[in-house]
C-alpha positions as a LaTeX table, in Angstrom:
\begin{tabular}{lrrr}
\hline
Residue & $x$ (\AA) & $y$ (\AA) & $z$ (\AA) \\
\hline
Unk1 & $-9.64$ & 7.88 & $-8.50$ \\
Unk2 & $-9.31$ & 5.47 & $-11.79$ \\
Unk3 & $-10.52$ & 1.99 & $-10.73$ \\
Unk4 & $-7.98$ & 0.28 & $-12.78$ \\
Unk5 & $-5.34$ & 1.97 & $-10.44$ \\
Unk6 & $-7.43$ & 0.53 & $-7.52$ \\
Unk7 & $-7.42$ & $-2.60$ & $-9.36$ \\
Unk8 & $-3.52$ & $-2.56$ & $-10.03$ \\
Unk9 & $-3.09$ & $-1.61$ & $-6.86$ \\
Unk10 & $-5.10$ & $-4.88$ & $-4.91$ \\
Unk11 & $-3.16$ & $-7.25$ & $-7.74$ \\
Unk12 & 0.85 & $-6.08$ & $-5.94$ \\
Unk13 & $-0.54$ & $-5.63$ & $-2.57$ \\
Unk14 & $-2.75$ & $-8.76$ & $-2.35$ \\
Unk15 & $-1.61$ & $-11.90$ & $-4.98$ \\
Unk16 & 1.97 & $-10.59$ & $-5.74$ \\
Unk17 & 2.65 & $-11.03$ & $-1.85$ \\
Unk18 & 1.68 & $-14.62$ & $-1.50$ \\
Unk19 & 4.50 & $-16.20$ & $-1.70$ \\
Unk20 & 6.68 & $-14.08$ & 0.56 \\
Unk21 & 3.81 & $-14.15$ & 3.31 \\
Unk22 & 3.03 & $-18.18$ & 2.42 \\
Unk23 & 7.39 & $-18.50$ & 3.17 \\
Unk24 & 7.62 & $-16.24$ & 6.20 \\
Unk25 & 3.96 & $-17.20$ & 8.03 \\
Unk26 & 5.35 & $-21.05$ & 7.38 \\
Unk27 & 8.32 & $-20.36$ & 8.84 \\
Unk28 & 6.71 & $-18.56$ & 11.79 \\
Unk29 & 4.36 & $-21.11$ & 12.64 \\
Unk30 & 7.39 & $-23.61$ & 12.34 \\
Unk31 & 9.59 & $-21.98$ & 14.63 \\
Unk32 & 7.14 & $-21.35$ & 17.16 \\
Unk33 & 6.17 & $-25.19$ & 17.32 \\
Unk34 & 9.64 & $-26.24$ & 18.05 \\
Unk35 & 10.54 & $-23.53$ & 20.95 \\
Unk36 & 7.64 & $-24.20$ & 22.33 \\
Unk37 & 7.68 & $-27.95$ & 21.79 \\
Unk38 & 11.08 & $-28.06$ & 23.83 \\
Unk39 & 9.51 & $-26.15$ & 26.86 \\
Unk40 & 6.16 & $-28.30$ & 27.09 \\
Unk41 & 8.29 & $-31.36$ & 26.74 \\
Unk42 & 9.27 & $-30.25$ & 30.11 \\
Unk43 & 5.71 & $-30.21$ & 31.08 \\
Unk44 & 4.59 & $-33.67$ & 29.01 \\
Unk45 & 2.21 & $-31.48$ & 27.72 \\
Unk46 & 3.55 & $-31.18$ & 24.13 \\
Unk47 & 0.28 & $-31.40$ & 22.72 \\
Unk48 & $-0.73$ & $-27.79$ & 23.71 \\
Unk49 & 1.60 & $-26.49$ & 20.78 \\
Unk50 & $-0.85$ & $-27.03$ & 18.89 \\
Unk51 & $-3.00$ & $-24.68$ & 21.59 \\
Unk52 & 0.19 & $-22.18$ & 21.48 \\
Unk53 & 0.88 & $-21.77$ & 17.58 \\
Unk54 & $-3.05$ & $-21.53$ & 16.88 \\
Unk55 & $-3.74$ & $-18.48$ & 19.10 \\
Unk56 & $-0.80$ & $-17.15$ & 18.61 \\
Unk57 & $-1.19$ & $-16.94$ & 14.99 \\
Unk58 & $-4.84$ & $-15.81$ & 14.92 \\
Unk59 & $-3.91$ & $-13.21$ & 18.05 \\
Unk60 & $-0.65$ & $-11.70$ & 16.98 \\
Unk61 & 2.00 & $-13.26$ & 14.65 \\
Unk62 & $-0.28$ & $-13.44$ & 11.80 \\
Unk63 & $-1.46$ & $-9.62$ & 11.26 \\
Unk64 & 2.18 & $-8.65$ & 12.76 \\
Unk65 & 4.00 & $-10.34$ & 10.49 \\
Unk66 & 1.92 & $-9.36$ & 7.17 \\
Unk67 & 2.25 & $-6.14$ & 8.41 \\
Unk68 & 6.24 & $-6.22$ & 8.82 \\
Unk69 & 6.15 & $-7.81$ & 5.20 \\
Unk70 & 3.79 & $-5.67$ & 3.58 \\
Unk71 & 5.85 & $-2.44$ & 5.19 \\
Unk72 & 9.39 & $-3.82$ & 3.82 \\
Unk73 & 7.91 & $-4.21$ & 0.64 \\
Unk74 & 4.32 & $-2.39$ & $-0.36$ \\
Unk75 & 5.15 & 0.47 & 1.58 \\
Unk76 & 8.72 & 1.00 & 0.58 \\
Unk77 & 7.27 & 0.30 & $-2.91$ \\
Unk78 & 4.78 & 3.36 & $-2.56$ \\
Unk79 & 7.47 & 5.67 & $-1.21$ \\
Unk80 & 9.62 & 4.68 & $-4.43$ \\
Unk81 & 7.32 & 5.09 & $-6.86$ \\
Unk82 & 6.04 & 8.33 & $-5.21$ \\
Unk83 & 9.26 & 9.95 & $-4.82$ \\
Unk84 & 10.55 & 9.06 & $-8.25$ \\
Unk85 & 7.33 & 10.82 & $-9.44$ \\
Unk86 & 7.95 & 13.96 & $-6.85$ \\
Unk87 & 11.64 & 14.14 & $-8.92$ \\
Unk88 & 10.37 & 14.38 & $-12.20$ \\
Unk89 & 8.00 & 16.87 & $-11.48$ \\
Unk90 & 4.65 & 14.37 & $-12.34$ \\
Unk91 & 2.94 & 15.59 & $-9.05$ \\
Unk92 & 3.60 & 18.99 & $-10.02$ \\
Unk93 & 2.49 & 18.43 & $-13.40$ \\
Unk94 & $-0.81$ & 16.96 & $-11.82$ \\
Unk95 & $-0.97$ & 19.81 & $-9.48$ \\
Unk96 & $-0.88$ & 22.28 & $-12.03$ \\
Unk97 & $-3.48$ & 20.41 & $-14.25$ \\
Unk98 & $-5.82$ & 20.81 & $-11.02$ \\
Unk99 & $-5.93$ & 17.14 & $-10.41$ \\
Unk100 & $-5.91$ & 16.26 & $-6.73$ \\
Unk101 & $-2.78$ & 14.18 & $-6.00$ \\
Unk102 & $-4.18$ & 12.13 & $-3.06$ \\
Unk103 & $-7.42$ & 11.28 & $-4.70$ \\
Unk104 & $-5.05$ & 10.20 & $-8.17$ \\
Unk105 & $-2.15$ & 8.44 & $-6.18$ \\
Unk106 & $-2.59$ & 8.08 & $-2.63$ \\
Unk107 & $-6.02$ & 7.14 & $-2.05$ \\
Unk108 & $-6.28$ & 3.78 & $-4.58$ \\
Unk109 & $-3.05$ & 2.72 & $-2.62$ \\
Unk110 & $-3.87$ & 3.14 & 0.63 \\
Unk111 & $-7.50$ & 1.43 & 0.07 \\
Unk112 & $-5.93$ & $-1.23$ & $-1.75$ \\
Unk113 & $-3.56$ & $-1.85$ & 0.99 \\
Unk114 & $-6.25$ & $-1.66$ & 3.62 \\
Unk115 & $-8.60$ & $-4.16$ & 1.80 \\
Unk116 & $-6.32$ & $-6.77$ & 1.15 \\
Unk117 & $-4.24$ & $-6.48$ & 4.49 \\
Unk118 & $-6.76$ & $-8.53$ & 6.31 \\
Unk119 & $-7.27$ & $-11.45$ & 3.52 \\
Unk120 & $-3.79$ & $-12.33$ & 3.86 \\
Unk121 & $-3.77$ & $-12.27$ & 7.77 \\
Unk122 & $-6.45$ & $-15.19$ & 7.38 \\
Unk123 & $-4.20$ & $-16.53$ & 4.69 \\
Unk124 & $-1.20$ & $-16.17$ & 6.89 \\
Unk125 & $-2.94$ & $-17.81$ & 10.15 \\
Unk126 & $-3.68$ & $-20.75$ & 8.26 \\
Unk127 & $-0.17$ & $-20.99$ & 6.63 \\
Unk128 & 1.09 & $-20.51$ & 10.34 \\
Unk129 & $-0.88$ & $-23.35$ & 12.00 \\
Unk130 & 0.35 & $-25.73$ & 8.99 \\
Unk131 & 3.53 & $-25.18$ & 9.71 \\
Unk132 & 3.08 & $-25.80$ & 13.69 \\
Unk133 & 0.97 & $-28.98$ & 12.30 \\
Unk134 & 3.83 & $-29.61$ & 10.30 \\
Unk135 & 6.15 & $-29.94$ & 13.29 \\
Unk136 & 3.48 & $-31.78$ & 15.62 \\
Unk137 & 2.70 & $-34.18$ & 13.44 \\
Unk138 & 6.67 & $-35.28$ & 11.47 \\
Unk139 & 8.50 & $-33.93$ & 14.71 \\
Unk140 & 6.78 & $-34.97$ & 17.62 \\
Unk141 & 4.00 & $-37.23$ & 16.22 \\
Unk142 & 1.02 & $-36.26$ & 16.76 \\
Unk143 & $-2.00$ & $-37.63$ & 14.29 \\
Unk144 & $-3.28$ & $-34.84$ & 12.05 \\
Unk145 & $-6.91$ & $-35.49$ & 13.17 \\
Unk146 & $-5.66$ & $-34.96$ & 16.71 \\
Unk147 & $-3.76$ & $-31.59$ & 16.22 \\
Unk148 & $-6.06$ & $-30.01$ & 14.31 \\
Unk149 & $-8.99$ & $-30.89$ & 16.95 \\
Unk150 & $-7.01$ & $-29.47$ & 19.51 \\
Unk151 & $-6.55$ & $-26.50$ & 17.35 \\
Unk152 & $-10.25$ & $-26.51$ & 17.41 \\
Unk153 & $-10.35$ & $-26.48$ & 20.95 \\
Unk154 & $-8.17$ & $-23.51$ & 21.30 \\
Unk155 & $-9.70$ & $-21.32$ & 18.67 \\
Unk156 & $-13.39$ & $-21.52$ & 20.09 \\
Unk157 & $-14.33$ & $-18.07$ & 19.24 \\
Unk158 & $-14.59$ & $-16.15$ & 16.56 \\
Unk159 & $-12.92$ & $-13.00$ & 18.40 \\
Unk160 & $-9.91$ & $-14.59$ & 18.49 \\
Unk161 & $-9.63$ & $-14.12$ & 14.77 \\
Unk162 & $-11.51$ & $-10.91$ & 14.73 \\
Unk163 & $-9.21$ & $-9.38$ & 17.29 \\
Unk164 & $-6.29$ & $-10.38$ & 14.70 \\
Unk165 & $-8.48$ & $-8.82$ & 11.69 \\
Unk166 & $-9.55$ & $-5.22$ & 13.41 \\
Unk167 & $-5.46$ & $-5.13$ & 13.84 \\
Unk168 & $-4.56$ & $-5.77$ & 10.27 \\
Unk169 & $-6.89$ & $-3.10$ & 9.16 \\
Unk170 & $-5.31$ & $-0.37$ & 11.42 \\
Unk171 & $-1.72$ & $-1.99$ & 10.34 \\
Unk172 & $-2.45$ & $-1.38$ & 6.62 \\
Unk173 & $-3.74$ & 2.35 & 7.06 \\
Unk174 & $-0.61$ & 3.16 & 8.50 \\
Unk175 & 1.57 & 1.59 & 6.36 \\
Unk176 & $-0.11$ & 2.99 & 3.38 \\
Unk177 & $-0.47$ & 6.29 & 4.80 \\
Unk178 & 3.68 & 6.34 & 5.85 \\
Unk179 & 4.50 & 5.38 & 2.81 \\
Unk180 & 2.75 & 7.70 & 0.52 \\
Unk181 & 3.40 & 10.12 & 2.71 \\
Unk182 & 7.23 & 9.51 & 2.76 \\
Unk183 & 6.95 & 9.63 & $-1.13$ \\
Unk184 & 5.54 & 12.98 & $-1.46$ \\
Unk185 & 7.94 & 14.96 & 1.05 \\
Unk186 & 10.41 & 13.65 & $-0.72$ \\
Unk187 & 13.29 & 15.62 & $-1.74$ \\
Unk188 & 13.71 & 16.46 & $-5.59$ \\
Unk189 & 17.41 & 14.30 & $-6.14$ \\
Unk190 & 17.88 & 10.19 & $-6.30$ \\
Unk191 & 19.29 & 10.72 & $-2.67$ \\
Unk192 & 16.52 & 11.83 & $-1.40$ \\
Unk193 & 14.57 & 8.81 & $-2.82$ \\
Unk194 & 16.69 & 6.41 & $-1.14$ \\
Unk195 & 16.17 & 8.17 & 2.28 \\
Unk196 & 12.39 & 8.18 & 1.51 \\
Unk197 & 12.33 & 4.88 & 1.34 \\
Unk198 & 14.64 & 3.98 & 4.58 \\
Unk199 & 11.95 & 6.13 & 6.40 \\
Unk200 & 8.98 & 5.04 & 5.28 \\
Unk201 & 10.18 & 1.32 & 6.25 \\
Unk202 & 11.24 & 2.32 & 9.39 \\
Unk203 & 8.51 & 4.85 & 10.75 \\
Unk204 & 5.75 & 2.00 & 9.37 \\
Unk205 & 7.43 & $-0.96$ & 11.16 \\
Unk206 & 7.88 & 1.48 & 14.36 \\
Unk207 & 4.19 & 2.43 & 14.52 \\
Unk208 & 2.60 & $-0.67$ & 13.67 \\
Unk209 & 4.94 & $-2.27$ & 16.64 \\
Unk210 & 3.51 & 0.46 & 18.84 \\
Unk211 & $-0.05$ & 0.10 & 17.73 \\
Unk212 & 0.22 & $-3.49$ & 17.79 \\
Unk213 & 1.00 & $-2.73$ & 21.81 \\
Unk214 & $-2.11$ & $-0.20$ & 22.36 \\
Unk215 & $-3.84$ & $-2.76$ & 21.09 \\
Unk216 & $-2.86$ & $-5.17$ & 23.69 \\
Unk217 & $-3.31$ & $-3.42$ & 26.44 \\
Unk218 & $-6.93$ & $-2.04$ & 25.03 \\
Unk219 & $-7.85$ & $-5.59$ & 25.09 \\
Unk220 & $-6.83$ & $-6.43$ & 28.21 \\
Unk221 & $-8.35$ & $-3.05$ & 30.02 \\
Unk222 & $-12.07$ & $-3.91$ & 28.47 \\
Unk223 & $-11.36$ & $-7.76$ & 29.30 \\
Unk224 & $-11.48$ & $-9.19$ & 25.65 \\
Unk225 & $-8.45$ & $-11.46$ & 26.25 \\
\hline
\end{tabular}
């Protein structure tokens, strides 16, 4: 592995994706302040939005949606470039120059992936309780000092974010892993490429949805929610 790959690799998976996971984790958190605003209203107990966005951010939403993100775009980007290289004959070329493929192309990606994966869940659970501060505070009026300490109150241990964290890891190994993988079965025509890509979106997004339920139900069977 060349570490300027690595490096290359951490610059489009990490900074490059800011500003799609800053629009969509804003959005998130936004949306989930006003549906749940209108049922506490119900309650008079509009405050706990701030209770509702905060753990659900740090819990769920936040690694889930990076993870959606990062599949639509990092992975399908790996299977691309992959497959484009599969129909050219570059991994053969490396292949025949005795050069390991997965230690030269897969391995830099999928680390990459897997390290920055869990720096922009933290980055997306704070964008996500801005925006539900964002609502509670112009919407339904709530002082900032208020929301945020009942933020506080909600997050009052660290394994809420942890729990969040040990997700986005798993999330980015199989992203990066589908999508590489997708890359080099790849067929050998432009078609083939295209359908590469389709799957490697697809599969990811699947299995990160279904490890994102394991995950759940681990939780609740050893009594860590």
């Amino acid at each position: 592995m060349r570490w300027r790959d690595l490096l290359s690799s951490i610059q489009d998976c990490g900074v490059e994706a800011l500003p799609i996971v800053t629009l969509v984790s804003f959005l998130t958190g936004l949306t989930m302040a006003f549906v749940g605003g209108v049922q506490l209203d119900k309650f008079s107990a509009q405050i706990y939005v701030a209770d509702l966005v905060g753990l659900a951010m740090v819990r769920e939403m936040g690694a889930l949606m990076v993870a959606i993100v990062m599949a639509g775009r990092t992975g399908a980007a790996f299977a691309a470039e992959l497959g484009n290289m599969k129909v050219s004959e570059e991994i053969d070329s490396l292949r025949t120059l005795g050069i390991s493929t997965f230690d030269f192309l897969v391995f830099p990606k999928v680390l990459a992936l897997i390290l920055m994966i869990p720096l922009l869940t933290l980055y997306a659970d704070v964008v996500g309780i801005l925006g539900g501060m964002t609502v509670g505070v112009w919407v339904m009026e709530f002082s900032t000092q208020h929301y945020i300490a009942q933020t506080e109150m909600a997050i009052d241990n660290m394994w809420e974010i942890y729990s969040g964290l040990i997700k986005s890891l798993v999330f980015g190994g199989i992203i990066g892993m589908v999508g590489c993988f997708k890359g080099m079965k790849c067929g050998s025509s432009s078609t083939a490429v295209g359908q590469a890509v389709t799957s490697a979106v697809v599969t990811s997004i699947t299995l990160v949805v279904v490890a994102d339920a394991l995950f759940e139900v681990v939780y609740s069977i050893l009594g860590w929610r």
